[in-house]
N, C-alpha and C positions, 0 to 999 in steps of 0.2 A: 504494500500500500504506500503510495507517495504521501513524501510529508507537504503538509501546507503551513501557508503562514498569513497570519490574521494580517491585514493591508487595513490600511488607515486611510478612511473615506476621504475624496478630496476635499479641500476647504470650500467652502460655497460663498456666493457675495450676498448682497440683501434683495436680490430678484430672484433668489432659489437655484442661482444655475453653479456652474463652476466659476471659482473666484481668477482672476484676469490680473496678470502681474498690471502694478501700477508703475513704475521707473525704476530704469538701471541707473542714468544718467541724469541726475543724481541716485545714486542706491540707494534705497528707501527701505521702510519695512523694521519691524521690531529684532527682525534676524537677519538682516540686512541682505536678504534675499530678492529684491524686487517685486515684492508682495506685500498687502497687509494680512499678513499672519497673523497670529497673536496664539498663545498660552496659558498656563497659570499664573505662569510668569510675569506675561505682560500687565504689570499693577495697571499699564495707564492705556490698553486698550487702546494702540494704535492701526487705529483697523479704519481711517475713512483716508480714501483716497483724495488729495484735493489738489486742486492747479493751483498756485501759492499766486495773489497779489498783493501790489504796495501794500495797500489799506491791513489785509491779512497780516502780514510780516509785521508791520507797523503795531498793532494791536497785541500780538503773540509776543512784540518785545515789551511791550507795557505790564502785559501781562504776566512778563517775568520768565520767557522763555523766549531768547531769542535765537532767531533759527537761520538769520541774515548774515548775523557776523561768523566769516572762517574761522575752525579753533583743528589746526593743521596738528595739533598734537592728538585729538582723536579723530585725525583722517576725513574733519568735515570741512568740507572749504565752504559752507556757509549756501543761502539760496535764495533765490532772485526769480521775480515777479515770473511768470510762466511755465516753474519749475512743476513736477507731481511730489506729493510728501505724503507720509501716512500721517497723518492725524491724530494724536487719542481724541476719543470720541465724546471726551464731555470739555475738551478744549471746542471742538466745532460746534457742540450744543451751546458753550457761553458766545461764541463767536456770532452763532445765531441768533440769541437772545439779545444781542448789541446792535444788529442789525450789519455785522461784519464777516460774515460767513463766508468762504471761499464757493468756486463751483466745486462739484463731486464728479468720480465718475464710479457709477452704481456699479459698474460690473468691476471694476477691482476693489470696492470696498465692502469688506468684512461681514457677514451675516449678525456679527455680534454687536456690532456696533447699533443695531434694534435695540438693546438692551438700554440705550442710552436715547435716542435721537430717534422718530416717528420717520418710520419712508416716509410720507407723504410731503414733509420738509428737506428728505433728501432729493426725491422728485423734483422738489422745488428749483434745487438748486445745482441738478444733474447737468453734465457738460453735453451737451446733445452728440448724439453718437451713430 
């Protein structure tokens, strides 16, 4: 009898389908795999995919996380308006709440990020595809 071995379902985004890397270039992702993956690990649920602008960046650094400036000692050279980034997901729900919310793009962002943020506001602010 062949041996089998239990396969770990693929990751899904928030339309139910297979989850869609979001950027190499910048490398993204909580495992820095080009994906929003996420864990148990991941305390902060970096799971929405988002196209980064001014205002975003601008807002993200107020808010005590800035993601603009390069820090070449962990390999980030920092990111600029047009970039993709994974998001934790209750940064993009305050970003929403401010009326600063980036675009998303549904199919590489996270299924878990439901957990945080209503499709119907990710729809909102889907990058048309």
């Amino acid at each position: 009898m062949a041996e089998t071995t239990p396969t770990t379902p693929a990751a899904r985004n928030v339309l139910g389908t297979e989850l869609k890397p979001c950027s190499t270039k910048p490398l993204t992702g909580f495992f820095r795999d080009g994906c929003c993956n996420t864990s148990d690990e991941d305390l902060g649920a970096h799971t929405v995919c988002a196209a980064m602008t001014a205002e975003f960046l601008a807002f993200s650094k107020e808010a005590g996380n800035d993601l603009s400036t390069p820090r070449p000692e962990f390999g980030f050279s920092g990111l600029k308006p047009g970039d993709r980034w994974c998001l934790c997901a209750s940064r993009w729900a305050q970003a929403l709440e401010e009326g600063r919310a980036p675009r998303v793009v549904l199919e590489s962002t996270h299924e878990r990020t439901l957990e945080f943020v209503d499709l119907a506001d990710l729809k909102r602010h889907a990058i048309p595809g």
